[in-house]
Steps between C-alpha positions, in 0.01 A plus 500: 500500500610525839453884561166608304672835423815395338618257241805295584700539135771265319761590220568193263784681308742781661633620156474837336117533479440407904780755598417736251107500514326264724713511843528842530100575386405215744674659733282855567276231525302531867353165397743295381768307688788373327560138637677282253762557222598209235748542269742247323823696624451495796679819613258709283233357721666557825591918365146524421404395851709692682409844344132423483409212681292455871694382815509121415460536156617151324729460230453224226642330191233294380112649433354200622633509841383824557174405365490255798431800755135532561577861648581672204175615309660678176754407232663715242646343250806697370691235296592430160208441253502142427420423876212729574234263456649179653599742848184687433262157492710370789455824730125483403474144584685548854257791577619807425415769273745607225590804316753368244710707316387578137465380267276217618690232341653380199210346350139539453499129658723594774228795562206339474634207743532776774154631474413170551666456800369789644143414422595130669641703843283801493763698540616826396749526180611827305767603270734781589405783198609751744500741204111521504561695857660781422373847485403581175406114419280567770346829386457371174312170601249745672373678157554166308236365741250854457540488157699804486648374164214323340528191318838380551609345094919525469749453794887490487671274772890716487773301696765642255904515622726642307811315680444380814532128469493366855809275518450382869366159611297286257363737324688432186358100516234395316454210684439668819356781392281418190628768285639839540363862470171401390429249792728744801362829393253484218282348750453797698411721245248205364360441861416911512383531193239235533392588830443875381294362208313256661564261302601168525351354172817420236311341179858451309873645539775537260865554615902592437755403693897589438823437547684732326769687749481211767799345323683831462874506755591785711177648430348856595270388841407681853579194674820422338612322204267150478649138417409416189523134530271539802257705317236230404166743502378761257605832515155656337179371512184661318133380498182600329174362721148520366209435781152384441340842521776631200692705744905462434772502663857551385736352735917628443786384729876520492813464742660614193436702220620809313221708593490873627178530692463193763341429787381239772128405601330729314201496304298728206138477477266611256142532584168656296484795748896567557833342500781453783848382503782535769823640298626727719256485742100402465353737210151512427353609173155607333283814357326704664225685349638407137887591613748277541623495909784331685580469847800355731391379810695591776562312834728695698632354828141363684356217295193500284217730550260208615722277722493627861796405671755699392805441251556141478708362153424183336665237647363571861133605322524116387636329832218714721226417282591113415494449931200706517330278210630172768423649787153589446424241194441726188655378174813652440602834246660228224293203440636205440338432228570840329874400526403183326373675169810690505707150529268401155621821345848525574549111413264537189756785375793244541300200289413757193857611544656171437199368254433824309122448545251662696356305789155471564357454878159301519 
């Protein structure tokens, strides 16, 4: 680290995700500067450099030449999923710490094999669940953890589109991606629900997937009509998750499905003392003095009561505090091996798909 205030930062992948999230969050960033940009087209590299790179900043094509600059301290990892663990490994094995894009990986194996690594380097790895910064994810965490709603027993993990199949990119490949809805944004909605709960237990999972307007032409879809002969991942995905303690989850996701109330990231949580969900907006419920009561939390424009700093929205809540966590060697918001459990889930819901068994984790 050559300045002990700063972190000298690298972008392996300059597509949607980087421009959209990462790059501009890192950005606001006092302590991060952005050094190195990799892409396989080269010209998305070089764009992403000039809007957001340092004077100097270098431009590559191939991960592992990048990985040969012993300046650059941090990696994020915003590529396609089947490569997150080999350029995550590879990053930790050159030095650097990594936030990778979620989900972790493909596989529990893939998962589990980056752990690893960063237990070999000592250093820092964590999985961007940007979701669990926001506002009222934030607010909510808070009473979780003072027992504001008791004994937390049911959760519902909501990632639910009702046409908004993203037809962009690889995200239509199972290959590369490892499945569709489920895997892209069901794993948001898994990773939040967890965390709220606490628990990162599963004892067995049953699961859905379909396919059932995927092969549909000229269909009804925010992003434009899909290709159906391109459209190799489910369109729906559902899972029911039992932990150890008897706590369940219900997990529902969809690009596409003829639904009228949807939404993105969200979560419902029922506890012994109240309730909360975040339909329009984070809702708590529970009696008071043997009524029935329910409030809607309201955030305005500055931030959560109990953060001091001003308004600040997720994505730049997530870059500050994964620096801060480098920079002065705390373990990061998302754990790695949090995003691991969700990895077991989401592929656990894929095997009892295809099977029609439950599976069962040791």
């Amino acid at each position: 680290m050559s300045n002990p205030n700063t972190l000298n930062v690298a972008i392996i992948g300059c597509g949607g995700i980087a421009t959209g999230k990462h790059l501009p969050a890192l950005s606001k960033q006092s302590k991060a500067v952005l050094v190195a940009f990799c892409d396989l087209v080269e010209s998305r590299a070089h764009e992403a450099a000039d809007k957001y790179g340092a004077e100097g900043a270098k431009v590559y094509t191939d991960y592992n030449e990048l990985l040969k600059d012993g300046s650059i301290d941090v990696v994020h990892v915003c590529t396609p999923n089947d490569s997150h663990a080999a350029i995550t490994i590879a990053s930790l094995e050159a030095g650097k710490h990594v936030l990778c894009e979620k989900p972790m990986a493909k596989t529990t194996e893939e998962a589990r094999s980056m752990i690893e690594a960063a237990e070999r380097t000592g250093k820092k790895l964590s999985i961007a669940y940007q979701n669990r910064f926001r506002d009222d994810s934030q607010h909510l965490k808070d009473m979780c953890e003072k027992g504001e709603l008791g004994d937390l027993y049911f959760g519902k993990a909501i990632a639910l589109r009702r046409r908004a199949v993203p037809t962009w990119g690889v995200f239509l490949d199972e290959e590369k991606q490892g499945g569709g809805p489920l895997i892209d944004i069901g794993t948001h909605a898994l990773d939040l629900t967890l965390w709220l709960m606490d628990n990162y237990k599963p004892k067995s999972v049953m699961g859905s997937t379909f396919h059932k307007l995927g092969s549909r032409e000229n269909a009804a879809n925010a992003f434009g009509p899909w290709d159906p002969e391109q459209f190799k991942v489910e369109d729906s995905a559902f899972g029911f998750i039992k932990m150890e303690n008897g706590a369940t989850i219900v997990l529902e996701s969809s690009w596409a499905l003829n639904v009228r109330n949807f939404g993105e990231a969200q979560t419902l949580l029922c506890g012994t003392e109240g309730g909360a969900d975040m339909a329009d907006g984070l809702h708590i419920n529970g009696e008071d003095r043997s009524r029935l009561i329910e409030t809607k939390v309201d955030f305005g424009s500055g931030g959560v009561a109990f953060y001091d700093g001003g308004s600040e929205n997720a994505e730049d809540r997530e870059a500050r505090q994964w620096l801060e966590a480098i920079l002065e060697d705390k373990e990061p918001v998302v754990k790695p091996e949090q995003a691991l459990v969700v990895t077991q889930i989401l592929e656990a819901i894929y095997e009892s798909a295809k099977t029609g068994k439950a599976v069962y984790f040791d």
